[in-house]
C-alpha positions in Angstrom: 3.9 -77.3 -95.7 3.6 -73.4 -95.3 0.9 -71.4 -95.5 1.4 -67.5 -95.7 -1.6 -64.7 -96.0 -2.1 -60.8 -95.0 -5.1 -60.0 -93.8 -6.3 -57.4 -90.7 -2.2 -55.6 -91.2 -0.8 -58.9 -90.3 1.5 -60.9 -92.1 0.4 -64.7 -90.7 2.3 -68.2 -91.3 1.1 -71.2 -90.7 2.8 -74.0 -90.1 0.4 -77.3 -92.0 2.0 -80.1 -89.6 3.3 -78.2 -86.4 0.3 -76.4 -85.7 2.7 -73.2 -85.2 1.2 -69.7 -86.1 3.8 -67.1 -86.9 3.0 -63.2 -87.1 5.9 -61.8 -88.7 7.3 -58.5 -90.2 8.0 -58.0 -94.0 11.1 -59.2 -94.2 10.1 -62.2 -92.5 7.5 -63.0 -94.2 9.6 -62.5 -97.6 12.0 -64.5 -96.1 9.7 -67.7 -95.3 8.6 -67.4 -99.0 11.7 -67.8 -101.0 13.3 -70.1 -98.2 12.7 -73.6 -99.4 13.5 -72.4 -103.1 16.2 -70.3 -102.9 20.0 -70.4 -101.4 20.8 -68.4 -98.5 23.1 -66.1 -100.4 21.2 -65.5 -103.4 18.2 -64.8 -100.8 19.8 -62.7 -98.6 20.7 -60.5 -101.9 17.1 -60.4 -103.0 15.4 -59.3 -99.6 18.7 -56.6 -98.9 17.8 -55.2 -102.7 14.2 -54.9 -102.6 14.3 -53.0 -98.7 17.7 -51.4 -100.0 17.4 -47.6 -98.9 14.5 -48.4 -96.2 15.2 -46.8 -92.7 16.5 -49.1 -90.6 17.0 -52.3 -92.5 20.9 -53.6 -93.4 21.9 -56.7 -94.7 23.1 -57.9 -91.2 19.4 -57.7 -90.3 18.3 -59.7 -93.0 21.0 -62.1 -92.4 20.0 -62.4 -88.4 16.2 -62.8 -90.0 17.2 -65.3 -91.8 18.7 -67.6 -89.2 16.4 -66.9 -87.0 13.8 -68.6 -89.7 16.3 -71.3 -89.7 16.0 -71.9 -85.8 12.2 -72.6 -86.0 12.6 -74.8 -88.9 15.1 -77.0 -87.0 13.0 -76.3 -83.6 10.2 -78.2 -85.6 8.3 -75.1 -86.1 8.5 -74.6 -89.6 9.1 -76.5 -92.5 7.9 -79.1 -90.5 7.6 -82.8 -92.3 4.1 -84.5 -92.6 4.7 -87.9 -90.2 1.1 -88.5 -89.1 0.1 -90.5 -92.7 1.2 -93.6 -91.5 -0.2 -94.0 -88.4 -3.6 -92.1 -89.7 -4.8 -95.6 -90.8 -4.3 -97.2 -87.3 -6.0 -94.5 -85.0 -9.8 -95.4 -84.9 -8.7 -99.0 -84.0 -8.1 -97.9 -80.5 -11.4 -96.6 -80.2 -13.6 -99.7 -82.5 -17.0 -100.4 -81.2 -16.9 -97.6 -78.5 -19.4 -95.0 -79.0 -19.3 -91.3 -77.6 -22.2 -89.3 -78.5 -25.8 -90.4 -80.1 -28.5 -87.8 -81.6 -31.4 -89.0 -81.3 -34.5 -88.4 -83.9 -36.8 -87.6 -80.7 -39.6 -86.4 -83.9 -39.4 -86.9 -87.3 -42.0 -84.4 -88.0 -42.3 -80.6 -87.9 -44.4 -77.3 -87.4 -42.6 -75.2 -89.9 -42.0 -76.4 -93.7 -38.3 -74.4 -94.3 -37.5 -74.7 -98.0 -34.3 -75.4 -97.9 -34.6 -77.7 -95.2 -32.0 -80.8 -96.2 -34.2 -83.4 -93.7 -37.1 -82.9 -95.2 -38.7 -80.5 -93.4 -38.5 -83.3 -90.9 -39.1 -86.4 -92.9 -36.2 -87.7 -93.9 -37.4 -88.7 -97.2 -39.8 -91.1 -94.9 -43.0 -90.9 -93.3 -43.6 -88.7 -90.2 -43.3 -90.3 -86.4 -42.2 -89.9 -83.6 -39.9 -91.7 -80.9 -41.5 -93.5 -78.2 -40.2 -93.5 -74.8 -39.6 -97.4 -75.2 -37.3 -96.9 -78.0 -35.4 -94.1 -76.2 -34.7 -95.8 -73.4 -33.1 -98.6 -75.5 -31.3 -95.9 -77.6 -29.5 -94.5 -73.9 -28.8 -98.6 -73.2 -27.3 -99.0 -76.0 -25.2 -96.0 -76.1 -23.8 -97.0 -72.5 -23.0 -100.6 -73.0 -21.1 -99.7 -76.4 -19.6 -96.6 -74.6 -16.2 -98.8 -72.7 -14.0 -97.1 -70.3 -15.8 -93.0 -71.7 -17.2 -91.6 -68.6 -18.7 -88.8 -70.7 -21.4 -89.3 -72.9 -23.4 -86.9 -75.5 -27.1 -87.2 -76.5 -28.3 -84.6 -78.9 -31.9 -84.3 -79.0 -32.9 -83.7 -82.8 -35.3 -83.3 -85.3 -37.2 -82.3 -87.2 -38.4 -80.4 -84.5 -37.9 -82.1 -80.9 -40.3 -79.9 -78.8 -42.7 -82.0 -80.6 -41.9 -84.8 -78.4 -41.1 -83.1 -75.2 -42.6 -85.5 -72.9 -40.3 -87.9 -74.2 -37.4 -85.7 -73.9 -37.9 -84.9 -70.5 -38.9 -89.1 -69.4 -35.6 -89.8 -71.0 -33.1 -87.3 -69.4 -35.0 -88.8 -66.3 -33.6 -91.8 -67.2 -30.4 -91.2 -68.2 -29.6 -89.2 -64.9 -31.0 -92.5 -62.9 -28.7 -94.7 -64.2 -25.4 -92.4 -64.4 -24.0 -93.2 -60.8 -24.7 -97.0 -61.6 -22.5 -97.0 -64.5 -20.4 -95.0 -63.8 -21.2 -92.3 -66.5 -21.9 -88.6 -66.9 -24.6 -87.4 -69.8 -24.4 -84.1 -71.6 -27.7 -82.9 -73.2 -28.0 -80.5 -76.0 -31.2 -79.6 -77.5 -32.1 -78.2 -81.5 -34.8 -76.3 -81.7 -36.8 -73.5 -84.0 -38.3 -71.8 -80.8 -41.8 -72.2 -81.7 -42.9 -74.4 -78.8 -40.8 -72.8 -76.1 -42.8 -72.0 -73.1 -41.8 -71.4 -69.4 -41.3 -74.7 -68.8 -39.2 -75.3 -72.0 -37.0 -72.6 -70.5 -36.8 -74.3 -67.1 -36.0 -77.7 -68.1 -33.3 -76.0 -71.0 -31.9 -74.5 -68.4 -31.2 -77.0 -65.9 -30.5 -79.9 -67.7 -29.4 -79.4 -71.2 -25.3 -78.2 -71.5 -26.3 -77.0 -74.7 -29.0 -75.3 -76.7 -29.3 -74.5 -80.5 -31.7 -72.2 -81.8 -32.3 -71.7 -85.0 -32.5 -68.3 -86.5 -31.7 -66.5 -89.6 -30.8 -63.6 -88.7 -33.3 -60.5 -90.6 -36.8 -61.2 -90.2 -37.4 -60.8 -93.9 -34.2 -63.4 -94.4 -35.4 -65.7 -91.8 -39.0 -65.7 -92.9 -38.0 -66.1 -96.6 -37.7 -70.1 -95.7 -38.8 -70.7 -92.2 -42.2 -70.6 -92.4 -45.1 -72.5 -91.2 -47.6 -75.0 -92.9 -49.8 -72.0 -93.7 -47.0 -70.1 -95.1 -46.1 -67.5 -91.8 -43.1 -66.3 -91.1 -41.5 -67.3 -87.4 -39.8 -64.8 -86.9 -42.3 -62.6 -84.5 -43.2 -65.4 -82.8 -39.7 -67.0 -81.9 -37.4 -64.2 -81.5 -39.1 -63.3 -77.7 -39.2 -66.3 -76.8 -35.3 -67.2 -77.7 -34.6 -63.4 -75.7 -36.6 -65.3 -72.8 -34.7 -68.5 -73.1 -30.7 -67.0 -73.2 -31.8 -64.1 -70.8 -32.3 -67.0 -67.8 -29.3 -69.5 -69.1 -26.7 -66.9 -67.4 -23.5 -68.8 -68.4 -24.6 -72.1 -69.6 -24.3 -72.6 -73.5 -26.3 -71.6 -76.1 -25.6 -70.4 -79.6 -27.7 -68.9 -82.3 -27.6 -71.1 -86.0 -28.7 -69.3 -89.0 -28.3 -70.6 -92.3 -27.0 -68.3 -95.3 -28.2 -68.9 -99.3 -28.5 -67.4 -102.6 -31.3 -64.5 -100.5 -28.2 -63.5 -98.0 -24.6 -64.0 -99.6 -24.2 -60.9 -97.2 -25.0 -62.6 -93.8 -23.1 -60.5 -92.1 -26.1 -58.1 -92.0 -27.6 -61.0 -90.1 -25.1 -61.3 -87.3 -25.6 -57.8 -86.7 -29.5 -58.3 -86.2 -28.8 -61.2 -84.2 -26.2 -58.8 -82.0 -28.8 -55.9 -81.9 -31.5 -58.6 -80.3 -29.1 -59.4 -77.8 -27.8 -62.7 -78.6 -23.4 -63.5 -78.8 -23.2 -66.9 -79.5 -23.5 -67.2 -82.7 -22.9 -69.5 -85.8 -24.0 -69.0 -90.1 -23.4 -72.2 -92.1 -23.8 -72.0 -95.7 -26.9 -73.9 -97.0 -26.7 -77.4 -98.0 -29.2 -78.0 -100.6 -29.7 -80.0 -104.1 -28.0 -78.8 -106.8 -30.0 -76.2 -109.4 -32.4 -75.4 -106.2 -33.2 -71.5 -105.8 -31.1 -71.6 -102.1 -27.7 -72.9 -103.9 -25.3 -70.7 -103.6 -23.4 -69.1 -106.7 -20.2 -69.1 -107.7 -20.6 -65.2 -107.2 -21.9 -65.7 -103.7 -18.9 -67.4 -102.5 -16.6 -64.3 -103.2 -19.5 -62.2 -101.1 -19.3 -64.8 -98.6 -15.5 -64.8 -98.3 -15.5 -61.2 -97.7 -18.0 -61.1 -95.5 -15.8 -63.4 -93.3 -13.7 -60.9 -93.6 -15.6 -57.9 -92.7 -16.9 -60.4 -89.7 -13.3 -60.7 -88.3 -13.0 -57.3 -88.2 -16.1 -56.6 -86.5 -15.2 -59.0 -83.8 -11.8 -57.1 -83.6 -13.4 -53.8 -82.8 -16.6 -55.2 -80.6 -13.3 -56.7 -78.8 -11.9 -53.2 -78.4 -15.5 -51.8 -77.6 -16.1 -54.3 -74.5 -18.6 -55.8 -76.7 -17.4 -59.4 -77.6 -19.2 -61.9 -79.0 -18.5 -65.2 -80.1 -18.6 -66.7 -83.8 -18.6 -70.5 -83.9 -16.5 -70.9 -86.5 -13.8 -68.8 -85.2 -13.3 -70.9 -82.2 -9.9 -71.5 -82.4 -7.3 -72.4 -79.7 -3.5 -71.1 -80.6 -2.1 -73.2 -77.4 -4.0 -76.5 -77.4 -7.0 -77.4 -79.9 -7.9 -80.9 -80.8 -5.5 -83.8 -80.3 -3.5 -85.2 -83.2 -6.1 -87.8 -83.3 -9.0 -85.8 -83.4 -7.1 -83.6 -86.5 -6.7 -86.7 -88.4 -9.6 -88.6 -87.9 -12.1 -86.5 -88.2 -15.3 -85.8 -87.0 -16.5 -89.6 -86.2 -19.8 -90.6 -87.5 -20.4 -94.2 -88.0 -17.8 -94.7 -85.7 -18.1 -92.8 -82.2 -21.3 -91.1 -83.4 -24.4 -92.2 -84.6 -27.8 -91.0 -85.4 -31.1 -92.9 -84.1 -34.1 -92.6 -86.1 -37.9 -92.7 -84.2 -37.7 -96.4 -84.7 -34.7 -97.4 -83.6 -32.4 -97.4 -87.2 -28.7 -96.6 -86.9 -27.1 -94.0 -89.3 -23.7 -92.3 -89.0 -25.1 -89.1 -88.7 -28.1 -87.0 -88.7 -27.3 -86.0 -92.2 -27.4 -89.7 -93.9 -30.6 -90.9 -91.8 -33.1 -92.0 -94.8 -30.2 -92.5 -96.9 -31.0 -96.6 -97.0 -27.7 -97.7 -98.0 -26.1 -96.5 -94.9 -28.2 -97.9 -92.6 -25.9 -99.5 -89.8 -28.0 -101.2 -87.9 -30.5 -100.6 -84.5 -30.3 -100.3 -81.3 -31.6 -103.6 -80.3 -29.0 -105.9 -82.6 -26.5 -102.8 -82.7 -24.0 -102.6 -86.1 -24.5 -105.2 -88.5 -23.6 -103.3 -91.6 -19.5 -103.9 -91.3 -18.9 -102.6 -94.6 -20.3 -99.6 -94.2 -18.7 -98.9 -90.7 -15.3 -99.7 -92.1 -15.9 -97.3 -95.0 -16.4 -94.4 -92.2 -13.8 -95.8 -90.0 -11.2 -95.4 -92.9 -12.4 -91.8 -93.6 -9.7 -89.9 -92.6 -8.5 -86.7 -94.0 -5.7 -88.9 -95.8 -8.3 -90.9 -97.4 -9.4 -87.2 -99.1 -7.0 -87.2 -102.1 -7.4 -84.0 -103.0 -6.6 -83.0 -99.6 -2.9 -83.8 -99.6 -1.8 -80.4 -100.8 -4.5 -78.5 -98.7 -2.6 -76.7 -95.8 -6.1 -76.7 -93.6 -6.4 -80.4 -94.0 -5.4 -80.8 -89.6 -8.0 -77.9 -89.3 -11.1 -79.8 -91.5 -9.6 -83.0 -90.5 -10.9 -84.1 -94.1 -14.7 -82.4 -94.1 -17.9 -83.6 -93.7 -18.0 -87.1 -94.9 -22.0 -86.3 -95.6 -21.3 -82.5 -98.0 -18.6 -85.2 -99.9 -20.9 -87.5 -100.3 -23.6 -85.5 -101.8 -21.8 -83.8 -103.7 -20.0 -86.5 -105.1 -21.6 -89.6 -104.6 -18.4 -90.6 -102.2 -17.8 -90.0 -98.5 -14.2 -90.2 -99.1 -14.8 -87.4 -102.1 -14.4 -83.3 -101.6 -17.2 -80.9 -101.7 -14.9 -78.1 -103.5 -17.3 -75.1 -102.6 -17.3 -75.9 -98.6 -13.5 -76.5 -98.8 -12.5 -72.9 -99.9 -15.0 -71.8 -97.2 -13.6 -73.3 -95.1 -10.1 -72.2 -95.8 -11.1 -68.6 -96.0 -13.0 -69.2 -92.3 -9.8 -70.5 -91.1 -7.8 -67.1 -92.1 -9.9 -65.2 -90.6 -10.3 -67.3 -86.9 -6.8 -67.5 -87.1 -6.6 -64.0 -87.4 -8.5 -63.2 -84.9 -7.2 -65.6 -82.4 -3.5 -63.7 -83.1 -4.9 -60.3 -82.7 -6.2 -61.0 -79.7 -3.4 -62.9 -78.2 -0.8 -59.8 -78.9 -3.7 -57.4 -77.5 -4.1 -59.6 -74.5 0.1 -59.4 -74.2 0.1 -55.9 -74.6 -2.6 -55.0 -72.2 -0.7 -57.4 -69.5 2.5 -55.1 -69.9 0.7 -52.3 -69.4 
């Protein structure tokens, strides 16, 4: 499967099961369209008709293009046959029973009471608690005995809001550094937080022991405190904002990025990666709310165009910051044209129920932070581990081939099949789509992809300079 789209003055083709990224001329480009449709001659004709009389083109040269479109296709760069359906089945077996990465529910409870907030506002549909050193100790046990051969191991500490439970945060990286030699294993820590309990020491301990930080922030104060406000009704954003400054101002070159969340107030959130540029911040990430449908947040079938060419209008700011000496980084335009994920990792997805699980305060297994509360997905706990087979092997099977409606998607090795929690609540199915997200998605994709081309041929250019 091919993929072609315009978009910054480039004329991009992607290749769905090769992974190759083509930037091409016009002819090119009109070339790849008609290839698999048309004979060569009757092609050839076409293309030499429709650039007949423009400077510089014969029909040689759209002969020579034409074979040279022929040399990827049988160099396995175009054209390129889907072979990874029948072995998508049989991937996760190599990897049953080993887990990777835990986030652990370190407080379900909160000090702000965000609208749209899908857990709750910390809750998870449940009563409010907190975990106990005790049960997060057993959680980092359990993680390493079910972890085989994996040296590195990922513990995100989560909420509602974890600062709430600092103590406890801080007891159990304790632990998990004191055992790391003796089984042979390296942690990495990353922390969620909405910045209203970071203090000095908050800072310090961020700072030298957790690999990653997530704040959250919406971007314009009068976006951000639309929803996240606190139990009297204040807006956050005075109060967080200098503190987060504080915070990445002292990380230096350790990670950190910036999570806003865009809905029916901000269809134009590219206003708020500016603000979040202007205070100083350039990692950065804007996920569309996920919310239930009818509520005020929900995003519009009209919002989703705005959105899509805000993506737009973000790729081209990138593009020009880039030529400025001003980068910054949008998480959803990581992309990597040499490597990216494994075959396995673009099949399989993103592994929740399988190598990723979510611990609630008192011990519960879900497969991810977004199903905990959700009772008929409970997999287990820490002390008994898995007991709830079925549902395991439902998640296990959820790969992006198990997504009928994602055969004929060419992004379906970039999504990988979506998040099995949007399908589900949208359509009662983890193995279901949620539509809206997908064309997100795909529009996301054109743009990093974009971007990622641009600034390889300006990095070649300035080289040969």
């Amino acid at each position: 499967m091919v993929h072609q789209y315009q978009l910054g003055g480039y004329n991009l083709v992607l290749d769905t099961c090769s992974g190759a990224i083509h930037a091409v001329d016009e002819i090119a480009y009109d070339i790849i369209s008609l290839f698999e449709t048309t004979e060569r001659e009757e092609l050839v004709q076409k293309i030499s008709e429709k650039y007949d009389g423009t400077a510089g083109i014969s029909r040689e040269e759209v002969e020579e293009c034409y074979d040279q479109v022929v040399s990827l296709r049988d160099s396995g760069r175009l054209f390129t046959p889907d072979t990874f359906e029948e072995i998508a089945g049989n991937l996760k077996e190599k990897t049953a029973g080993i887990i990777k990465a835990l986030c652990l529910h370190v407080a379900h409870t909160c000090n702000l009471t965000c609208s749209y907030c899908f857990a709750s506002q910390g809750k998870y549909h449940g009563e409010r608690a907190i975990m106990s050193y005790e049960t997060g100790k057993q959680a980092l046990d359990f993680l390493v005995a079910n972890s085989g051969t994996r040296r590195n191991l990922e513990v995100d500490f989560f909420g509602g809001e974890p600062l709430m439970n600092f103590e406890v945060v801080k007891q159990l990286v304790a632990y998990a550094r004191s055992i790391e030699k003796q089984h042979g294993k390296n942690f990495r820590f990353t922390l969620t937080t909405n910045g209203m309990l970071i203090d000095d020491d908050v800072i310090d301990f961020s700072n030298r022991e957790m690999s990653n930080v997530v704040l959250s922030l919406d971007g314009r104060k009068e976006i951000h405190d639309r929803y996240r406000v606190d139990y009297a009704g204040n807006g956050s954003w005075e109060r967080i904002v200098p503190k987060f400054q504080r915070l990445v101002a002292a990380r230096g070159n350790k990670g950190y990025y910036m999570r806003g969340t865009f809905t029916h107030a901000n269809p134009d959130f590219l206003k708020d990666i500016e603000q979040m540029l202007e205070l100083g911040f350039t990692e950065l990430s804007m996920e569309p709310v996920v919310c239930e449908p009818g509520d005020s947040s929900e995003l519009t079938k009209e919002d989703l165009e705005i959105v899509k060419k805000q993506h737009e209008k973000l790729a081209e700011l990138m593009l020009e910051r880039d030529r400025e000496g001003k980068p910054f980084t949008f998480y959803h335009y990581m992309i990597d044209l040499t490597g990216g994920p494994c075959i396995y990792k673009r099949i399989s997805g993103c592994g929740s129920g399988t190598e990723y699980m979510a611990v609630t305060p008192w011990g519960d297994l879900y497969p991810c932070h977004q199903f905990v509360g959700e009772e008929n997905f409970k997999l287990g706990d820490i002390w008994s581990g898995v007991m709830n087979h079925d549902v395991q092997q439902e998640f296990s099977e959820c790969n992006v081939y198990a997504h009928e409606e994602c055969g004929d998607c060419w992004a379906r090795l970039y999504c990988s099949g979506g998040c099995a929690a949007n399908a589900y609540h949208s359509t009662g199915s983890v193995k279901g789509v949620y539509k809206n997200g997908c064309e997100l998605f795909r529009k996301r994709m054109e743009c990093a992809i974009m971007v990622a081309v641009a600034r390889n041929l300006a990095e070649k250019k300035n080289a040969a300079e």
